[in-house]
KOLKOLKE-771679 format. One record per atom (N, C-alpha, C): residue in one letter; x, y, z. Coordinates in steps of 0.02 Angstrom, whole numbers, plus 50000, padded with zeros to 5 digits. Layout:
// KOLKOLKE-771679
AXYZ...
END
This chain:
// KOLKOLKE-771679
X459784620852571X459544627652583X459974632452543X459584637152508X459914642352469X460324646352512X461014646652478X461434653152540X461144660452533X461324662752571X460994672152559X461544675352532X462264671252544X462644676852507X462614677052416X462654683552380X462664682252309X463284681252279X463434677952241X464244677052193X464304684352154X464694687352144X464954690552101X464914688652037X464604692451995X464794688251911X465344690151890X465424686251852X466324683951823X466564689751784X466034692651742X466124699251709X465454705751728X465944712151728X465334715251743X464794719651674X464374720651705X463724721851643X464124724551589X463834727151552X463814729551484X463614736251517X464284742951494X464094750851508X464294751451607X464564748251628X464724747951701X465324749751701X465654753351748X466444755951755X466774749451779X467224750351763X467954745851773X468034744851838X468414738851853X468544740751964X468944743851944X469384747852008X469734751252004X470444748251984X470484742852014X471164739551992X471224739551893X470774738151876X470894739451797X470894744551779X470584749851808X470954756751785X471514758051800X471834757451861X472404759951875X472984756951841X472814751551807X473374747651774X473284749251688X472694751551678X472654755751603X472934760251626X473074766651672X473314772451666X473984772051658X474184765351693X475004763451701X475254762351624X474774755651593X474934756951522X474934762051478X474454769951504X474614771851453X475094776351460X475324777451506X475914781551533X476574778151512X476604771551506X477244767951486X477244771251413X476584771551378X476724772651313X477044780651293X476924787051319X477354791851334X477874791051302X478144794651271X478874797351251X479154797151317X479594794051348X480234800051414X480434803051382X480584806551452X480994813451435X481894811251424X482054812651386X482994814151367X483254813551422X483744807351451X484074808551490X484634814751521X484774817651443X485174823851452X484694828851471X484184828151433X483584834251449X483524837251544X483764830651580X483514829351620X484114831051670X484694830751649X485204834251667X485464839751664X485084843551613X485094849151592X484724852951630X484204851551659X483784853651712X484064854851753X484414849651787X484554850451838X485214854151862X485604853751795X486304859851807X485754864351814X485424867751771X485174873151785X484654875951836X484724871851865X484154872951946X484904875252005X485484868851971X485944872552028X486074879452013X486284879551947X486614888351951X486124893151968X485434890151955X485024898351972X485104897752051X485244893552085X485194892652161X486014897352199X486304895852125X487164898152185X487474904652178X486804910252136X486974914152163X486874919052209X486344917152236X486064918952316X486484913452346X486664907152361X487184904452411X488024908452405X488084910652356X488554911652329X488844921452370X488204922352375X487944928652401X488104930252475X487604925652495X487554923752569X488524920952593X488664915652559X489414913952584X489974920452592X489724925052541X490174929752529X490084934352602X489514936352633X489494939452669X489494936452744X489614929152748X489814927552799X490794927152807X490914925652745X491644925752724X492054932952757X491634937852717X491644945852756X491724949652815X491314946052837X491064945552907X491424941452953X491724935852939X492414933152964X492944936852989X493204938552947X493814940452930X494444938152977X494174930352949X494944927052998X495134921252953X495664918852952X496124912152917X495674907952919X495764903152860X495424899152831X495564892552891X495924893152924X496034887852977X495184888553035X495074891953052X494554893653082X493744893253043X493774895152982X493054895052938X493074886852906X492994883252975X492594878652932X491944877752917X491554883952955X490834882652927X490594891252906X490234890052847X490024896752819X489364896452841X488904893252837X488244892952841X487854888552872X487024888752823X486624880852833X486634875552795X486294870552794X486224866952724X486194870052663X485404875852673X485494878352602X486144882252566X486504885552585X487214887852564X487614879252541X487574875952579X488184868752556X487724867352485X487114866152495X486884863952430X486844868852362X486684874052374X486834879452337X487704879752307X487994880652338X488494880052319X488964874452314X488484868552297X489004862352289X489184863052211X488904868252156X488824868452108X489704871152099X489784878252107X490324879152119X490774875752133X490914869752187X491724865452194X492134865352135X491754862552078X492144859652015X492434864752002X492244873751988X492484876551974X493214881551994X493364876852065X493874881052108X494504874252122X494894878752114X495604873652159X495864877052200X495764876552260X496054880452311X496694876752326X497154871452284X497944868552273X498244875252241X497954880352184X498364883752158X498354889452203X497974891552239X498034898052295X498424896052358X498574891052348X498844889952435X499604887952411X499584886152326X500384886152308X500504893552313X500324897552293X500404903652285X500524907252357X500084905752413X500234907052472X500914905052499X501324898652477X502024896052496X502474902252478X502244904852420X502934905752357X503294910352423X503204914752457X503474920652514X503924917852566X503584910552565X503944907052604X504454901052605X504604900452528X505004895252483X504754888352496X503994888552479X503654881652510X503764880552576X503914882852623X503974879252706X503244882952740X502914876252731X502224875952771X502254880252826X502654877752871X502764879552943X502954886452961X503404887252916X503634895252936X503074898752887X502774897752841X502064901852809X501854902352899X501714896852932X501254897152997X501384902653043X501974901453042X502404905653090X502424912353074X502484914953025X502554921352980X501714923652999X501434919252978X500614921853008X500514924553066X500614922053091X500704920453168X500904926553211X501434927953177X501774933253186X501684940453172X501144940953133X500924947153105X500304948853099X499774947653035X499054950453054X498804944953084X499064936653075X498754932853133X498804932553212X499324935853196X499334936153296X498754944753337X498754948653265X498184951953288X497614952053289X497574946353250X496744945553250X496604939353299X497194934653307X496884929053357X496994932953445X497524936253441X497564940253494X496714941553542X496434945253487X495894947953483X495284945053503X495424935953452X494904932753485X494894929353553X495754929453549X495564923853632X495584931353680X495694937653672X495884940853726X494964944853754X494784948453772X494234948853821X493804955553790X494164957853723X493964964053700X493154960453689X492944966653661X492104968353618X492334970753555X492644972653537X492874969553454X493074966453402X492524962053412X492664955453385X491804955453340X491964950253293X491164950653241X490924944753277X490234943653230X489914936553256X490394930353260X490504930853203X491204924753179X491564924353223X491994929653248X492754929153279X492304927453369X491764929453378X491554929053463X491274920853462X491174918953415X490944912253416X491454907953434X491954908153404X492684903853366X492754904653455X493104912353495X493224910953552X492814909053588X492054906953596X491554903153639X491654895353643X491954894653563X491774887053551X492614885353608X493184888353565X493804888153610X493974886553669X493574892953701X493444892553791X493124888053814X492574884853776X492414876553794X492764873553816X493154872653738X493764864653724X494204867753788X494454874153801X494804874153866X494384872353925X493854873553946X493494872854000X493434865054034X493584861453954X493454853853975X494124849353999X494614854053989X495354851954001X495534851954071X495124860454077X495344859754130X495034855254188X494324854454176X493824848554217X494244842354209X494564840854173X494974833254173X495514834254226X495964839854230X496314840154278X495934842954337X495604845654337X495284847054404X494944838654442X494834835954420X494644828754425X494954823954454X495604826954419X496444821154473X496574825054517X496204831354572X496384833154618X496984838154601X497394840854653X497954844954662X498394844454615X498544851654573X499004850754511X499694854154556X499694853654614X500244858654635X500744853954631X501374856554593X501764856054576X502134849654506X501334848254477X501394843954396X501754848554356X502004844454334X502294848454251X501974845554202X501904852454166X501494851454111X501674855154054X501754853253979X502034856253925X501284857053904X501404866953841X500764865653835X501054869553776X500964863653722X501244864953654X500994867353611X500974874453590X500524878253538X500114881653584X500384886153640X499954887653705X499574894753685X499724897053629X499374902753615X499584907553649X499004911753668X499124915353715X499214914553777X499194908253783X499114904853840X498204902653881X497724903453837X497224901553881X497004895553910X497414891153907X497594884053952X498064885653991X498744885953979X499364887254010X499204891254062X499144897254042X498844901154129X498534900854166X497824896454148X497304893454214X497774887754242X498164884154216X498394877454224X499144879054294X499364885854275X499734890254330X499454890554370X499024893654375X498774897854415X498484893054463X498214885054474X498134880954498X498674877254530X499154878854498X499954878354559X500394872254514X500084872754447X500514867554402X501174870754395X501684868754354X502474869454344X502254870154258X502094874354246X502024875054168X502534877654097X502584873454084X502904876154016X502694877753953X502704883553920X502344885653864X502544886453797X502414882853765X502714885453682X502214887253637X502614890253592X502024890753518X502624893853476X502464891153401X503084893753347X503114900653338X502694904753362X502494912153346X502764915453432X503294919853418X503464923553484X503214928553488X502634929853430X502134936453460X501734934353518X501554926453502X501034923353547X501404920453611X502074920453626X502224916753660X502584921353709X502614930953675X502664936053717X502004937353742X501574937253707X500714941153755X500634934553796X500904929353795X500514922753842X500874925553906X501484924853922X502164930453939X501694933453986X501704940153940X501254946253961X500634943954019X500064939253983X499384938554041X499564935954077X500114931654070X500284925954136X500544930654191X500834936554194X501144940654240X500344945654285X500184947354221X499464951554249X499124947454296X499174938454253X498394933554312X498964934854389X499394934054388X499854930254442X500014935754488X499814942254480X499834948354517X499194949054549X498754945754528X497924942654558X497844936554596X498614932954601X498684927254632X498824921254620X499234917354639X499184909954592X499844907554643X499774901654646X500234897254663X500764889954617X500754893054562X501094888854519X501814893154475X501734890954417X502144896554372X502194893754311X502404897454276X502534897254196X502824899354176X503284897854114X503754900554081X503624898253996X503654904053944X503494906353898X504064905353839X504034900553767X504594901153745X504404901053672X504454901553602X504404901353556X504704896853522X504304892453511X504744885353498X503984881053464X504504878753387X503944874753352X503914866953394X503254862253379X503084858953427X503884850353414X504314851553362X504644848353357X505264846253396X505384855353412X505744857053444X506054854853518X505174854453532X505304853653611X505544850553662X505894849553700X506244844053735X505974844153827X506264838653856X506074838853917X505704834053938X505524832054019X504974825554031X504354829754052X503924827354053X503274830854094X502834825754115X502454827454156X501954823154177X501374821654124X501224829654100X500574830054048X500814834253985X500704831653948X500754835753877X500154839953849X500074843053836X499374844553804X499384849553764X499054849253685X499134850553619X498304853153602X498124858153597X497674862953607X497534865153531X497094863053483X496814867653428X497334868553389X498044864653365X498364865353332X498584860753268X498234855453286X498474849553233X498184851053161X497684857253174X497354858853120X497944861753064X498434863553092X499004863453034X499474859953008X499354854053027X499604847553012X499554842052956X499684841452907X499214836652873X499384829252909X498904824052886X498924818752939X499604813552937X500164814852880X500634811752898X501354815952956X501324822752936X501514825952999X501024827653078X500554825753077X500354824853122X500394818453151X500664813453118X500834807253178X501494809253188X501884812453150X502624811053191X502614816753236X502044823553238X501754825753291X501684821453347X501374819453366X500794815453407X501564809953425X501854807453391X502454803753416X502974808953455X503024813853456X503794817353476X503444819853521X502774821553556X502394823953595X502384819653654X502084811953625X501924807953668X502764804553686X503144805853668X503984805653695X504134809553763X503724816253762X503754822353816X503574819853883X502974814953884X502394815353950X502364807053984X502554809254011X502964802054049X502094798154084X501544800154065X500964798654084X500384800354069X500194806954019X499424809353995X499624813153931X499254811853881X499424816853831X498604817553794X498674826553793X497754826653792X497974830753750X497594830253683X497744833353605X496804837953567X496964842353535X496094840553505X496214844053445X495614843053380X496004843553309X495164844853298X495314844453231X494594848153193X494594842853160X493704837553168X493754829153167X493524831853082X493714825553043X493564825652988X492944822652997X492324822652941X491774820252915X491444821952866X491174820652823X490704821752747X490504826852789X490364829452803X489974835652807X490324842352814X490974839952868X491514846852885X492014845952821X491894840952800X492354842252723X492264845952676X491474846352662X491004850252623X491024858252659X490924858852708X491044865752737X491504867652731X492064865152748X492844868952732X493084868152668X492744865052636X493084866952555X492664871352537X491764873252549X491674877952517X491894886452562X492344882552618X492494891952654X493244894552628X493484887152574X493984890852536X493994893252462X493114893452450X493004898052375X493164905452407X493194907152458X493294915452464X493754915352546X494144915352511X494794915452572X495054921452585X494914927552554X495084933352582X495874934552565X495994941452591X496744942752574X497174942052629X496894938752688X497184936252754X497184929452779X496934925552723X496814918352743X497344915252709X497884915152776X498474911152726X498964904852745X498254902152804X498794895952826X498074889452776X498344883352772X498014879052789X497634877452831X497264872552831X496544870652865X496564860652835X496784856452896X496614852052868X496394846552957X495944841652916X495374839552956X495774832452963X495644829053021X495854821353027X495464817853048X495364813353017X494944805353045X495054804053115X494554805453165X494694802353242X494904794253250X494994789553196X495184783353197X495834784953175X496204788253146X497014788653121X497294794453158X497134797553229X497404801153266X497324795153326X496804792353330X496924786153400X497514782453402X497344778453302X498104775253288X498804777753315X498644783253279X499334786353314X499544787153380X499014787853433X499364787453482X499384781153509X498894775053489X498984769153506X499964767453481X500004769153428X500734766653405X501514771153431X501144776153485X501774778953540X501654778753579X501154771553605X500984769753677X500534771253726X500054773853685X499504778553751X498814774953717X498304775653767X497644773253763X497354779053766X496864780553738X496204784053745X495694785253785X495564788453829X495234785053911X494534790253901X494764795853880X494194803153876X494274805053820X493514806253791X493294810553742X492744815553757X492994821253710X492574828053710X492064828953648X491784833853631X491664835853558X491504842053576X491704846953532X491584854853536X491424858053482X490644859153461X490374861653384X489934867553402X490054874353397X489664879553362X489754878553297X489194884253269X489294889153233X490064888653176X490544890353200X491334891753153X491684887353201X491544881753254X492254881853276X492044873653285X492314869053265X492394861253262X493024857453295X492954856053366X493584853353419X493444846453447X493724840253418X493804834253460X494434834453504X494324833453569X494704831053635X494724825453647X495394824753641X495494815353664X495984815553720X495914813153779X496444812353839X496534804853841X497504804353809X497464798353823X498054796753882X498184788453896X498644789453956X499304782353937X499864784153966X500254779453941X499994772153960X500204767753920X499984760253929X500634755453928
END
């Protein structure tokens, strides 16, 4: 019996279109045949797509830079993506090594006392400013203290957690103005306060007397003392938004002379490094202003663990704290 289905013939008529598969593979051939375009041609393009792009990013950074107006320790973020990509064009063209040598020269190269000298003068009025309760503060500077008051808020939930602080001692190294140190009083801890700047370590001084006339059952005492300095046992150590002036080989012998202090908890938090906050804080030091004069440097959350793994403490709690301008990892760790 004849089948009903028909065969396909092997070739099609004479004046009939192509299947499609043979066209699409003529169009391929004839496209191979094409000249390309110049590999340089092609690079040439594309520098020039960045520069027409960076100077509206270039624009935009400037007026968030402006609009800051705080130390380059704090601006690690200027913008959105489009500003990072816009202005990735720019990096090559900046060394922010020769402005920050230049920032030493006042201070005969000593990192620390540059800090301290900051600290001491338009930085203690402008951070004053941000941690203190005014309405004059810009977008920038009200953010930085939102993100801040977090990373404190979560400190204090860790100790609120072990119950009754009445009568712990606690060192609170780089205490600022104190906006840890004085809630941490005022809960009936035994507090001790430092920071290398005795502008900051008189106004901490200062609020700690104002909260404690409102009530409190603990106390504190206020001293100006870099974090090397410090001596004494404590129960808890805790290192608040400061390692950011550290680069990461003085920040372990940080993190070592600290975790020497606290005979049991040492809770630290730093501005975490990653491809992305690397890219932000190098491009928030193309325009550093005529007040941006400490350092800004970022650490790997695996080579701050190390470190405290190698002065004896474990890692038990982690935080993360990201607006806008302000980038805070919290690590509470405990002796082992």
């Amino acid at each position: 019996m004849q089948s009903s289905l028909q065969t396909r013939p092997a070739r099609a008529a004479a004046g009939a279109p192509a299947p499609r598969a043979s066209r699409v593979r003529s169009v391929a051939c004839r496209a191979q045949q094409q000249p390309r375009a110049p590999l340089a041609a092609l690079a040439t393009a594309a520098a020039a797509a960045a520069l027409a792009a960076a100077p509206a990013a270039h624009a935009a950074a400037q007026q968030v830079a402006q609009l800051s107006e705080i130390d380059s320790a704090a601006t690690l973020a200027i913008g959105g993506g489009a500003a990072v990509a816009g202005l990735g064009a720019l990096l090559v063209a900046t060394d922010p090594q020769k402005r920050r040598a230049s920032q030493m020269e006042a201070t005969g190269g000593d990192e620390l006392e540059a800090v301290k000298t900051y600290f001491n003068t338009s930085g203690f009025e402008r951070w004053n400013k941000i941690y203190g309760e005014t309405d004059e503060v810009n977008k920038v500077q009200l953010d930085i203290r939102q993100g801040h008051a977090q990373t404190v808020d979560k400190v204090l939930k860790w100790f609120d957690e072990e119950g009754s602080l009445e009568g712990v001692a606690v060192a609170d190294c780089g205490c600022g103005t104190g906006s840890l140190a004085i809630p941490l009083a005022l809960r009936g801890a035994a507090v001790y306060g430092t920071d290398i700047s005795s502008s900051m370590a008189s106004e901490a001084g200062r609020r700690y007397e104002a909260a404690r006339a409102q009530g409190g059952k603990g106390s504190a005492t206020f001293e100006a003392k870099d974090l090397e300095s410090v001596q004494g046992r404590y129960d808890t150590v805790t290192c608040i938004d400061v390692m950011i002036h550290y680069p990461q080989d003085k920040a372990d012998a940080m993190i070592t002379h600290l975790a020497s202090l606290s005979d049991r908890r040492l809770v630290v938090s730093f501005a975490p490094y990653t491809p992305y906050y690397a890219v932000l804080k190098r491009i928030g030091e193309l325009f550093p202003g005529p007040s941006k004069a400490t350092r800004a440097y970022l650490h790997a959350e695996a080579e701050v663990e190390a470190a405290l793994q190698r002065a004896g403490f474990r890692v038990v709690k982690r935080e993360m704290t990201a607006t806008s301008f302000y980038f805070s990892r919290l690590l509470e760790a405990v002796r082992v």
